[in-house]
C-alpha positions as CSV (number, residue, x, y, z in Angstrom):
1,X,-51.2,251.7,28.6
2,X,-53.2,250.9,31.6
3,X,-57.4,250.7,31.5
4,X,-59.0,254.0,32.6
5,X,-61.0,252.5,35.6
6,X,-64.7,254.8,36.1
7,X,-65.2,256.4,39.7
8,X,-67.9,254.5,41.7
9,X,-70.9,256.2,41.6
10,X,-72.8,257.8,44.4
11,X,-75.0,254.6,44.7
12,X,-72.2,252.7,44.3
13,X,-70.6,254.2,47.4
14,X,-74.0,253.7,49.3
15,X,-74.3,250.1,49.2
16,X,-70.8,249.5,50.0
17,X,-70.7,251.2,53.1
18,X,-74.2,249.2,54.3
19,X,-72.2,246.2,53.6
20,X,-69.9,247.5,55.7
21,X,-72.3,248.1,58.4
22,X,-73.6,244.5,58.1
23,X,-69.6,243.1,58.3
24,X,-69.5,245.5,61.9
25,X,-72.8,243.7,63.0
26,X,-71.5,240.8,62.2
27,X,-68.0,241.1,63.5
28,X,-66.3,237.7,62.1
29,X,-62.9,239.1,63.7
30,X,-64.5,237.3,66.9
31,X,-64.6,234.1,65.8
32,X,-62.4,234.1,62.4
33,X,-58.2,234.5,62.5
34,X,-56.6,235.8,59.0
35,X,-55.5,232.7,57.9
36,X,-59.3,231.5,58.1
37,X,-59.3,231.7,54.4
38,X,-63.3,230.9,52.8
39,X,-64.1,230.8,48.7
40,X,-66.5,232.5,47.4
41,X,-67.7,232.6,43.9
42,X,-68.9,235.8,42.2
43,X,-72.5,235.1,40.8
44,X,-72.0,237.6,37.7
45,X,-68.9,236.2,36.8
46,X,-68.0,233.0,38.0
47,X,-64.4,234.2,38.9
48,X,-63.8,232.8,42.4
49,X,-62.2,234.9,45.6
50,X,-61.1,233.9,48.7
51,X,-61.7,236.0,52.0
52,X,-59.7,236.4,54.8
53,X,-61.1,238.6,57.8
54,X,-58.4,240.4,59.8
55,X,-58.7,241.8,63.7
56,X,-58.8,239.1,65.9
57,X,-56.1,241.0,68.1
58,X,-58.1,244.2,68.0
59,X,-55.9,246.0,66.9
60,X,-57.5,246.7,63.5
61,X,-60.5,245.1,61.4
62,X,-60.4,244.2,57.8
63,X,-61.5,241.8,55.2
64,X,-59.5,241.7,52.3
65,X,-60.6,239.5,49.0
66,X,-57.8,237.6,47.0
67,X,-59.2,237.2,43.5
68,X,-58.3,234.1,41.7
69,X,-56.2,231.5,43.0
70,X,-53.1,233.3,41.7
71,X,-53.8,235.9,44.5
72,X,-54.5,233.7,46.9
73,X,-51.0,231.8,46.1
74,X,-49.3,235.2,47.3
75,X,-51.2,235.1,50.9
């Protein structure tokens, strides 16, 4: 049986859309394609991700995470 995941809390929710504010400043969709994959590594963790920003076109604007190098096989 699956893991009961807990709701994000109300500060939780906050800081995620300031981050998402800071991505709109930044707009890497200018300047980045979607197959412009970058690593990052999680600092609590260690696990790694790999980030691909999507909107280039305009048509839509999006940054998606692929954890692990399993996920980022699938991209």
């Amino acid at each position: 049986m699956p893991k009961k995941i807990k709701p994000p809390s109300l500060e939780q929710w906050k800081r995620l859309y300031e981050l998402m504010d800071k991505i709109r400043e930044l707009a890497p969709w200018e300047y980045m394609y979607e197959q412009d994959i970058f690593g990052i590594q999680f600092p609590e963790t260690g696990k790694l991700g790999f980030v691909s920003v999507m909107g280039n076109l305009g048509e839509h604007y999006a940054v998606a995470i692929y954890p692990g190098k399993k996920a980022l096989k699938v991209f």
